[in-house]
N, C-alpha and C positions, 0 to 999 in steps of 0.2 A: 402196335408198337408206337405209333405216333400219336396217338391218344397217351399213353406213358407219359411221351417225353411234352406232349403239349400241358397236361394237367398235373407235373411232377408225382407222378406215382412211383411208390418204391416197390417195386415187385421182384425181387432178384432170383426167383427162381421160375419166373414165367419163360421162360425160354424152353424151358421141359414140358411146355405143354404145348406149343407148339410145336415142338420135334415130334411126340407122341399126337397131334393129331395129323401132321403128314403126312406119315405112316398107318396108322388105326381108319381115315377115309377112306381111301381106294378098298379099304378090305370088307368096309362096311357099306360102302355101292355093289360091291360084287358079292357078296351075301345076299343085299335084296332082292337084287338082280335076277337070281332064281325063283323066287317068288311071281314072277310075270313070265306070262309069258313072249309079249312083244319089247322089246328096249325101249319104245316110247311110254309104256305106260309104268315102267320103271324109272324111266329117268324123271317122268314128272311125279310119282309116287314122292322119289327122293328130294324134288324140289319141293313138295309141297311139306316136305316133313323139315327143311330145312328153316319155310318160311311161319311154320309154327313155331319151331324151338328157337328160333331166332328172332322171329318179330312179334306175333301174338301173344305169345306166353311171357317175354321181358315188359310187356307193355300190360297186362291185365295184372304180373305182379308189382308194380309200381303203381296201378291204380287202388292195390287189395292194399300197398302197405300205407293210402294215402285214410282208407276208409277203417272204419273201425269191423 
């Protein structure tokens, strides 16, 4: 939200997707969460998937849209 107001972005329906993922999170740690069977190796399962789709993946498509 402060990236918004720092770089005047118009987004005026971004606030629905933040309410939807509030909600959609917690449902989707406790889905994988069955998948392990200790909570550490869940919760770092989840951190590791958070710091692909968050950090690896923004950053190798920025480098693919730089390359031909």
């Amino acid at each position: 939200m402060i990236g918004m107001w720092i770089f005047n972005l118009n987004l005026p329906q971004v606030w629905i997707l933040f309410i939807v993922n509030l909600f959609a999170n917690p449902v989707f740690v406790y889905a994988v969460s069955f998948f392990f069977e200790r909570d550490e190796a869940g919760s770092l399962a989840i951190k590791g998937i958070y710091f692909i789709f968050g950090t690896i993946v923004p950053v190798a498509i920025s480098v693919l849209e730089v390359l031909d």
